[in-house]
C-alpha angles and dihedrals in degrees: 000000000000082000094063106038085058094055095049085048090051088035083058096047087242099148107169082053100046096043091052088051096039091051083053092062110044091053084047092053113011093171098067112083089207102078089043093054093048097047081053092059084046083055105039096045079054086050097241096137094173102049085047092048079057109054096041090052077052084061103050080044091077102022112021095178085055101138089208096043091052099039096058091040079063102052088053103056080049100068088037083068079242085131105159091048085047084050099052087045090058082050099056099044086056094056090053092046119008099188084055095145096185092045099044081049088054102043089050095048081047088052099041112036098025109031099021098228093145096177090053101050094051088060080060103045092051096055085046087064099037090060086056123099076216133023116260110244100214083044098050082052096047088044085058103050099042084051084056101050090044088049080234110157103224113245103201121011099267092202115053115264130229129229120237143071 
């Protein structure tokens, strides 16, 4: 019961409310990487990196391979300009779990906008869209023109398409 009334607090972006429930937690089950994660994003939406920091290193604590643990450590060191630790978090939050949206989103903006590995990032950004019920817009753009600086033909429409003439 306390689980899920952290995640409609943080659903609701009721934060005082999520991170008292969430520290409850934590303290209450320390073994499970869920409550910590999501007491990081508490942390870093109030722009406390450390204690985030914190909180997610307390996850993979517990659970190293944890896709959502790695994946916002990740997007930390990213911001932190620490790109090829950031890189090797997105990795291991896609050996874990290899259909990790948020984490193959992330890798390809890593690839693409911070280490300029262009081909790389497009195999990331596909399986991005492929995760989605319904393709990303912005994604489906960025797809095309990495395909046509890569002189890559594109093998399915990345953006949806409308019907019409």
């Amino acid at each position: 019961a306390a689980h899920a009334q952290a995640l409609a607090a943080l659903r609701a972006q009721d934060w005082v409310e999520a991170e008292l429930t969430l520290e409850q937690l934590v303290l209450e089950y320390p073994d499970y990487p869920g409550p910590y994660v999501n007491l990081a994003l508490v942390y870093l939406h109030d722009g406390r990196d450390g204690e985030a920091r914190a909180m997610l290193d307390r996850a993979l604590a517990v659970e190293p391979s944890h896709a959502a643990a790695n994946t916002q450590l990740g997007i930390l060191l990213r911001t932190e300009g620490k790109f090829d630790e950031a890189e090797a978090a997105y990795r291991r939050a896609l050996e874990s779990e290899p259909d990790h949206a948020l984490a193959h989103f992330n890798l390809g903006v890593l690839l693409d906008v911070y280490l300029r590995r262009p081909a790389e990032a497009l195999d990331h950004y596909d399986q991005y869209q492929a995760s989605l019920g319904a393709p990303d817009e912005t994604v489906g753009r960025w797809i095309i023109d990495l395909q046509r600086r890569l002189g890559v033909a594109a093998s399915t429409p990345s953006v949806a398409q409308e019907d019409g003439p």
